[in-house]
N, C-alpha and C positions, 0 to 999 in steps of 0.2 A: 533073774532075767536071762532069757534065753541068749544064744551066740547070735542068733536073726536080729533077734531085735537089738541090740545093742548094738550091731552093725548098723542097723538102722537108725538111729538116734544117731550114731557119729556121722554119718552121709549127711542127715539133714543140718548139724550143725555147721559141717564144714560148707553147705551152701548156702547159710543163716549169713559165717563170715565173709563169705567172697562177695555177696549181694552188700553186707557193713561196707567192705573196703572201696565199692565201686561208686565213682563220682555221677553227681545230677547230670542227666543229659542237657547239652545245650538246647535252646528254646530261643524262637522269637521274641523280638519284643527290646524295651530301651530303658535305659535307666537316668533319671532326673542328673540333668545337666548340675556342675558344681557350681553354687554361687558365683565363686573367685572366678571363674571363669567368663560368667556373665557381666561382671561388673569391668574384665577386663576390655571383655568386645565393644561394650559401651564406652568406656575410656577410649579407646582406638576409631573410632566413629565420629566422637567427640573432636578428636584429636584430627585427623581427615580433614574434615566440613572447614574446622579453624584455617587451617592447611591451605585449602581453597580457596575460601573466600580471601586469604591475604595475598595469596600468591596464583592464582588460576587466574586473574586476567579474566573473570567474566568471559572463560571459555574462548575469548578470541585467538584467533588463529596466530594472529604475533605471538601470543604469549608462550608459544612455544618455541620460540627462538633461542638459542643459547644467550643472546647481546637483550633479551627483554628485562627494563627496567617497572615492575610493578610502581613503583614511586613516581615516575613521571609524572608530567600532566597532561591530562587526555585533549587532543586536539580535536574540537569539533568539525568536522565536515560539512563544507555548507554545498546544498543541491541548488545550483543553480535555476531563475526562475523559466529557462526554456528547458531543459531536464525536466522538474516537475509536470511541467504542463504538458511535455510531449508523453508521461506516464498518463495523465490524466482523458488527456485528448485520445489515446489511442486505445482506454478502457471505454471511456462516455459518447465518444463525437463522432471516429473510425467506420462506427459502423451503417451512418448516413452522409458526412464528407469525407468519408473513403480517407486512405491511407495517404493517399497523393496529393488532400485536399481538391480533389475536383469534382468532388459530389458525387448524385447519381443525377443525369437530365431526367428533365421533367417533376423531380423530386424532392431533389435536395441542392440547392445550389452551390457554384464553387468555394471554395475559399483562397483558392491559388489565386493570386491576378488581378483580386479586389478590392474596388476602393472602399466598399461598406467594410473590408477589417483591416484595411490601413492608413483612415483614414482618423477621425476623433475617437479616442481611445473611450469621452465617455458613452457615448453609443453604443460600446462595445460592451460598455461596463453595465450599461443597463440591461440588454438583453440578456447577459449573461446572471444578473442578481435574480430577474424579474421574467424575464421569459421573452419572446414575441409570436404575435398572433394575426394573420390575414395577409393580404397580398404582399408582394415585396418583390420590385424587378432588379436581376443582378447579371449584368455583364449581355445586357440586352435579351436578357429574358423572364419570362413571369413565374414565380412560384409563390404559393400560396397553402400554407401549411399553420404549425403550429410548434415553434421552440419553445422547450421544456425552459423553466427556473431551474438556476444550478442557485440561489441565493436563500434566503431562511424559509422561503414558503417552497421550495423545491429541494435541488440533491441536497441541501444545507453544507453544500462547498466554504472551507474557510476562504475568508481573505485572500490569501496567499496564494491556495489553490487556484484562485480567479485568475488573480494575474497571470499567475504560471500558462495556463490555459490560452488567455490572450497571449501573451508575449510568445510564445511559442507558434499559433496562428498569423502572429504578424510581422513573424521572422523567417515563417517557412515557406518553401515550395516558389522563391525568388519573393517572398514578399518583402521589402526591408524597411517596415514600419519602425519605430521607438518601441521599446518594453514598456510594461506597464507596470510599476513597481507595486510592491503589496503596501506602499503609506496612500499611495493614490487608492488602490482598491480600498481599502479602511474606511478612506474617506466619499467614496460612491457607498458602501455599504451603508456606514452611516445614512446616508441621505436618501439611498431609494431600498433599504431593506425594508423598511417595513408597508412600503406599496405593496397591495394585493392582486393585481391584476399585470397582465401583462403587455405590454407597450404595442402598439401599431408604428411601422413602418415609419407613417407622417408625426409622428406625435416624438418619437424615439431621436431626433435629430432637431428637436426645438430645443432653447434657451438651452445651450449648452457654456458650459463653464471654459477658461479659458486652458488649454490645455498645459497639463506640466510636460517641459522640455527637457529631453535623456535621451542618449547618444542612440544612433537607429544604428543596424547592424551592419556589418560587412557584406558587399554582395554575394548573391549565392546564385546556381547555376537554375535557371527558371525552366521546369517540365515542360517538354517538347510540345504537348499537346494542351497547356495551359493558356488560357484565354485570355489575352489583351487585359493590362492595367488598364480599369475603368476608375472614374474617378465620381466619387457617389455624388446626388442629386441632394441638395438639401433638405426634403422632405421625405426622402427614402431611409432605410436601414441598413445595419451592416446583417452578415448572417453569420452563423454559429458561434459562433459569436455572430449570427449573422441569419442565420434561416431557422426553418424550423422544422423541426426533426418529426 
């Protein structure tokens, strides 16, 4: 063997070993997460949720007090029935007896001032299960429309909801009729839920029941431009309890 080539033969081995000694280049790419690992993060998740649910307070805002006793007993909060109704009224009724209760003329009649909503609470009770429909004069004047049923064949408002509604109409805007508790509205529903049509005017203030007695409100400051307490006609209606929308 020549001196070339043997030289040549050592060169290529010593590039044989330098390319042996050198490590894989790094690459893209992930390698399968370790069980023990998996099992642990689920232990801890596990662990979390328990966490929470005994001591998070269902997220409420006290529970983050340092003085919050998770073990207590929860105090239910009771919404008063003229709070509801004033949610209610100012979702469903606002936007035909106006925020003031004083209607629109020609349209929608008042409810400030009136004796059709402060007057027999079950008149009240029936329009608002059943609806009313045709002429109806309030506060010496004539309107003639058509109120929706808020009762099972309309909004299908509970109980509750009704009264709220009234008792709020008959305590606002200087009115200071009685509330109308939700055991009275139970018992109007009972008895004219399942009527299908909706009441006239004259029909809506016959054979009425004797009314239940429950403290009427404190005065309240009556809107400047509110129209004279009128005191309803016995063959007439209340509105919006009273008119119709």
């Amino acid at each position: 063997m020549s001196d070339e080539q043997h030289t040549k033969d050592n060169g290529e081995q010593e590039l044989h070993d330098a390319l042996m000694r050198e490590q894989d280049e790094p690459s893209n790419g992930s390698s399968p997460v370790p069980i023990f690992i998996l099992f642990l993060f689920a232990a801890l998740c596990f662990w979390g949720g328990v966490y929470l649910i005994q001591y998070g307070g269902h997220f409420h805002k006290e529970a983050y007090t340092f003085d919050y006793n998770p073990y207590a007993e929860v105090v239910v909060v009771q919404v008063s029935l003229f709070d509801r109704g004033a949610k209610i009224y100012n979702a469903q009724c606002s936007a035909c007896h106006q925020a003031t209760g004083l209607g629109i003329a020609g349209a929608f009649p008042p409810l400030a001032g009136s004796g059709w909503v402060t007057d027999h609470q079950e008149s009240l009770a029936r329009i608002l299960i059943n609806g009313l429909n045709g002429p109806i004069e309030v506060a010496g004047k004539q309107y003639n429309g058509n109120m929706p049923a808020f009762g099972p064949n309309g909004l299908n408002l509970k109980p509750i909801e009704i009264a709220g509604v009234l008792t709020y109409i008959r305590q606002s805007w200087g009115n200071q009729a009685s509330e109308l508790t939700e055991a009275s509205m139970i018992a109007y529903m009972d008895q004219y839920g399942s009527r299908g049509t909706p009441w006239t005017a004259q029909e809506v203030v016959l054979d009425l029941s004797p009314e239940p007695v429950s403290a009427a409100p404190a005065a309240e400051p009556v809107p400047a431009d509110a129209p004279a307490l009128e005191t309803a006609p016995t063959e007439a209606a209340p509105t919006e309890a009273a008119a119709a929308h």
